[in-house]
N, C-alpha and C positions, 0 to 999 in steps of 0.2 A: 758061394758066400763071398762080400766084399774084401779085398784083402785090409782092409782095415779091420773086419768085424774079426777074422782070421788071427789077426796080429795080437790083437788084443784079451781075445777068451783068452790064454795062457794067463797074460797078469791078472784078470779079473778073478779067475781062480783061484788063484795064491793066493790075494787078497781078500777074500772072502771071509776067510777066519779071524785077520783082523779087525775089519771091519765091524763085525758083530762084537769084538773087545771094546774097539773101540764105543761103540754105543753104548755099552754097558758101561764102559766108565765116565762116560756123559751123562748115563742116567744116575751113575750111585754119586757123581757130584754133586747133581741139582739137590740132590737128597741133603745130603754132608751141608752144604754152602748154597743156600734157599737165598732168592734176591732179596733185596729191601729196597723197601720208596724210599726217596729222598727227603730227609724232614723239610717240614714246611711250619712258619710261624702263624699264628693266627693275631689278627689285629683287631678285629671289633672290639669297640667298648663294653666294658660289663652291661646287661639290660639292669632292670631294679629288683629287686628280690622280693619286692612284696609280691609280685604274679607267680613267684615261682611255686611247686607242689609236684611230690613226685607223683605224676599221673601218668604213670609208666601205662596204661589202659590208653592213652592215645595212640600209642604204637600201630604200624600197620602191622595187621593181621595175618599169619605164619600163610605163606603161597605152597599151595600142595606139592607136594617132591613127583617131576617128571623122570618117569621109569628110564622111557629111550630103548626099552629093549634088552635092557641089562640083565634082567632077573635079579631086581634086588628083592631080599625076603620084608614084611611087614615091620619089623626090629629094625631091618637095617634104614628103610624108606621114615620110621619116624625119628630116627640119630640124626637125617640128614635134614628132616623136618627142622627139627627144633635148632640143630647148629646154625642153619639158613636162616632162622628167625630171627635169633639172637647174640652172634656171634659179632655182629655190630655193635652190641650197645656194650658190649665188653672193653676195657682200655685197659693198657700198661701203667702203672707207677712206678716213677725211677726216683727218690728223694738222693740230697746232699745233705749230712749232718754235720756239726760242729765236732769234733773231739780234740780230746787232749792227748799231746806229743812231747813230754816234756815241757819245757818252758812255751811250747807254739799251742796255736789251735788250728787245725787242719780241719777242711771242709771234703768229707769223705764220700764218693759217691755209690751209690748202693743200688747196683745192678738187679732188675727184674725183684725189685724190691716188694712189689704186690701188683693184685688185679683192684679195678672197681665196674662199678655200674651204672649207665649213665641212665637219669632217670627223668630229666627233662630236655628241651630245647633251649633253655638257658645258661645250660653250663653245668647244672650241678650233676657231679658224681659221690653215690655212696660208694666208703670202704669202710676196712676196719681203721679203729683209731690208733692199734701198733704202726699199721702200716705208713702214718704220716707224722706220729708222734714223732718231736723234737727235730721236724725237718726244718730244714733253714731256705731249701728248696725243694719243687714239686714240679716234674714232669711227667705230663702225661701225654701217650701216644694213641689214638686213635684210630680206627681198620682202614682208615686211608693211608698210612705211613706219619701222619702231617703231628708234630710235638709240639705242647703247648704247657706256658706255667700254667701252674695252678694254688689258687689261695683255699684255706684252709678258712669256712664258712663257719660252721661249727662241729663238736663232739662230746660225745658222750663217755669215757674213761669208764662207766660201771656196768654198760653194754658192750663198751670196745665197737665201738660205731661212731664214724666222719661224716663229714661231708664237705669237700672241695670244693673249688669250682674253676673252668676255664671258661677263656672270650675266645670260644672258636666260632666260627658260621651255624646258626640252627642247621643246614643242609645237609654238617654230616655230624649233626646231634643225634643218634635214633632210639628215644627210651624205649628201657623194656616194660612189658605190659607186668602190672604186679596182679598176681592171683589170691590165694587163701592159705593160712597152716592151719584153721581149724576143724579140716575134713580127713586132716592127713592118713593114711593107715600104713605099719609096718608093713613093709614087703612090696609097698607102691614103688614103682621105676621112677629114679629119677637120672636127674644129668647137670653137671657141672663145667661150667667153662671156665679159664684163667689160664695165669701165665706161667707156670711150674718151670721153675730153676731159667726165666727169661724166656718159654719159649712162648710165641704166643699167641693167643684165643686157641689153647688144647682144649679140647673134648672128652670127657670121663663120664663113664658108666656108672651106674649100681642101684640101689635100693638103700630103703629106711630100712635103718636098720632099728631102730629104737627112738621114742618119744619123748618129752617132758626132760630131758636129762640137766642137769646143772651143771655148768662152770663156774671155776671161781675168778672174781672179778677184782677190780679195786677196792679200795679202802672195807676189807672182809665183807664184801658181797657176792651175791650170785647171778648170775647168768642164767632165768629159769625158762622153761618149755625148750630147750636145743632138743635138736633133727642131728640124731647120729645117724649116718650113711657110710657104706661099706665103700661109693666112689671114690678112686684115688686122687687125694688130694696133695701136694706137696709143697713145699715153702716157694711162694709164689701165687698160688691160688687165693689166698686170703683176699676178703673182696671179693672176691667174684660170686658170682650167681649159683644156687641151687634152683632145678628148673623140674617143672613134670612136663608129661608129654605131652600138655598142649604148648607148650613154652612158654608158662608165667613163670615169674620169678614167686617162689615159697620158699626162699631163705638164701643166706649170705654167707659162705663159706666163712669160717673161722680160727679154728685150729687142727692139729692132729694130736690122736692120742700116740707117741711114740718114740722107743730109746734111740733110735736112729736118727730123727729128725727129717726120716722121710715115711711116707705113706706103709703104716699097717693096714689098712683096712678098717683104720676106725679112723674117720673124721667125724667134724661137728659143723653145726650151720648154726646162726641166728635165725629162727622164725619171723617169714614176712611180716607176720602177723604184728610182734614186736619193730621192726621197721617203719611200718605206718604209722605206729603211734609217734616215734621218733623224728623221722628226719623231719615233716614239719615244722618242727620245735627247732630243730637246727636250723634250717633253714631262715625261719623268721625271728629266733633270739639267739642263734650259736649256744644255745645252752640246752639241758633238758631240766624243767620244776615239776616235779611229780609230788601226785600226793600220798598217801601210804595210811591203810588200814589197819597195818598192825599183827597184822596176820603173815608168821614165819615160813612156816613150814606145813603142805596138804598132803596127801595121798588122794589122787584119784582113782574114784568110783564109779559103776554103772550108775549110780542115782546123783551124783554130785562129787565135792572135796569135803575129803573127811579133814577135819582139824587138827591133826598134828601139835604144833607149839604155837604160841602168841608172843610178838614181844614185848619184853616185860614191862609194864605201866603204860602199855602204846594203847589207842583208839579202842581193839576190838576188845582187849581187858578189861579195859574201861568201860564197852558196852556190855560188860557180863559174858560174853563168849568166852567157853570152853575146848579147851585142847585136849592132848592125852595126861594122863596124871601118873606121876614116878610115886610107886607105892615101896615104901622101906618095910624092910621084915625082918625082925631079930628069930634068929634059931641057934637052938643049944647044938654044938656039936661035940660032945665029951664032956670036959671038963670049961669047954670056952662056946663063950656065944659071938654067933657068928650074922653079922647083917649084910642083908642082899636087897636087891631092888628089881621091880618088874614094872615094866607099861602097863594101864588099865587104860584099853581103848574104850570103854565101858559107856562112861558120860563124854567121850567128842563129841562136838558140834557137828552136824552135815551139812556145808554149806549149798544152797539150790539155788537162789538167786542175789542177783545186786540192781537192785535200784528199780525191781520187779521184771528183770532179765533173768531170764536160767541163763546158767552158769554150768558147762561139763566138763571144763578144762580148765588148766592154770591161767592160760593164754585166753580163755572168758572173762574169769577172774579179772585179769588184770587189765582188760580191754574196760571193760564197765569203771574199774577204780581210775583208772587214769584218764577217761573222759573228763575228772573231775577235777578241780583245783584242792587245794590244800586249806582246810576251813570249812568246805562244802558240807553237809550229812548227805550221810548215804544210807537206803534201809538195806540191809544184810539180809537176805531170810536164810533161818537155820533150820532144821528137824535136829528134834532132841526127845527122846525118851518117846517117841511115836507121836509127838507133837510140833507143830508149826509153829514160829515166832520168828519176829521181825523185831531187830535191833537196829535201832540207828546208832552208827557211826559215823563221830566225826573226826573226817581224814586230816591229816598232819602232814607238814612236810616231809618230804623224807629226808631221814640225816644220811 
């Protein structure tokens, strides 16, 4: 043996044990303190907004996940699918708001403030409308590192839905392709990207966990057809995508249910389905003008929506449509009579179609009425008492 190679086993030995620490704390750093790009500004001029359209369907098409040999299981090969497809079209929101400081006003900045979704080559990104409400600024960060302002196009406050926009390069624009919510079924797998507590394009698991569910909104409205999913959502995801396993986008994270302020296992999504009808409208007027049938409150049915409540003196009233009826009932209890009340779902209406669409879901419903302006008639078809009729209504703005 050379008396070098000689000399040396001894120290190489010793050191052996460290070295292996040492790697180890090289690897648990990279973990702790991940690099970051360096931001970069984008300078293009805004394009014109009349071509814009979320046509997330131009997107290029999810590239099949390369094994290599790994034995990755089926589960694991389409996590890796779907993040690869659409972990791009995901961005950061960092907003600056104005507050009060005593006699100052301070412009506060509000770290990993939300996610969005980018939805064309033009610039536009959906989020929710918490997430840019009262900003005075708008950064957004995109999967190349590179930050860019962003203007506020328009919103919707009684969906809690934006829509931004930045002048970055179309090159690292990549919309995501929009899919369907009206096929949805409890227990379907979905996946969630965003940026929970700053960190960002995470990945989250779970299932539908429930349908049709209502939030409450502005000025006392609802929030109808939400995707409750058991995926861990937490302050930061807002905006960002709900996704099935071909990687369309079918809804838009939006809230959690919980006392903590971080992920129970109950979150909620906005349905794509509701999306499309919207950003359009934003995009080309910053505002949404809906029209409204007048019609509260449904329960859905295998054969259609049962009629619930009307509001009162609105369109579907006015076309004679029936809801449930609060029946009052005096009973003697002793010496005192005593009055009670029960629903008689007896004479509802069953709503089956609009505008000669069937109709099986709220999110039909509402797809059919808000094709239309405010003023339009629309024919309603109801079953009632074993028989067919057709009510026209005419739609009103909505207040």
């Amino acid at each position: 043996m050379p008396f070098a190679k000689r000399l040396m086993s001894p120290v190489i030995a010793a050191l052996r044990p460290f070295g292996r620490f040492f790697l180890l704390f090289l690897w648990l750093g990279a973990l702790t303190f991940p690099a970051t790009a360096p931001a970069q500004s984008g300078a293009l001029p805004p394009p014109p907004l009349a071509a814009a359209r979320p046509e997330g369907a131009r997107g290029v098409p999810p590239r099949p996940v390369v094994d290599g040999g790994r034995g990755f299981t089926p589960e694991e090969l389409t996590n890796i699918a779907v993040y690869d497809a659409v972990n791009r079209s995901v961005v950061n929101i960092n907003t600056k708001a104005t507050v009060s400081a005593g006699l100052f006003l301070l412009e506060v900045p509000s770290e990993g403030a939300g996610s969005g979704i980018v939805v064309d080559t033009l610039g536009h990104v959906l989020t929710n409308y918490h997430v840019v409400e009262g900003a005075k600024e708008i950064q957004v960060m995109l999967y190349d590192g590179s930050s860019h302002t962003a203007t506020i196009v328009g919103h919707d406050p009684a969906t809690d839905v934006a829509v931004i926009r930045v002048a970055a390069p179309a090159e690292v624009l990549e919309p995501v392709r929009f899919g369907s919510s009206n096929d949805l079924r409890v227990g379907q797998r979905v996946f969630a990207i965003g940026n929970p507590f700053g960190l960002e394009r995470t990945l989250t698991t779970g299932i539908i966990s429930s349908l049709n569910r209502s939030l409450p909104a502005r000025n006392s409205r609802t929030i109808k057809s939400i995707i409750q999913t058991d995926a861990a959502i937490n302050p930061g995801n807002s905006g960002g995508p709900l996704l099935d396993s071909s990687s369309l986008l079918i809804g838009m994270n939006t809230a959690i249910a919980s006392r903590t302020g971080q992920s129970s296992g109950v979150g909620f999504a906005i349905p794509v389905g509701t999306l499309a009808r919207i950003v359009p409208q934003l995009i080309e007027r910053g505002k949404v003008i809906r029209p409204d049938a007048g019609v509260a409150r449904v329960y859905q049915t295998d054969h259609g929506l049962l009629v619930a409540s009307l509001v009162p003196d609105g369109p579907a009233e006015h076309a004679g449509m029936r809801g449930f009826k609060v029946v009052r009932e005096r009973r003697r209890q002793g010496p005192f009579m005593a009055e009670t009340e029960r629903i008689d779902r007896s004479g509802a209406d069953l709503i089956v179609a609009v505008g000669g669409v069937a109709v099986k879901n709220a999110d039909d419903f509402l797809s059919q009425v808000e094709t239309r302006n405010p003023g339009d008639q629309v024919l309603i078809t109801v079953e009632r008492e074993g028989h067919r009729l057709e009510l026209p209504v005419v739609l009103a703005a909505e207040r």
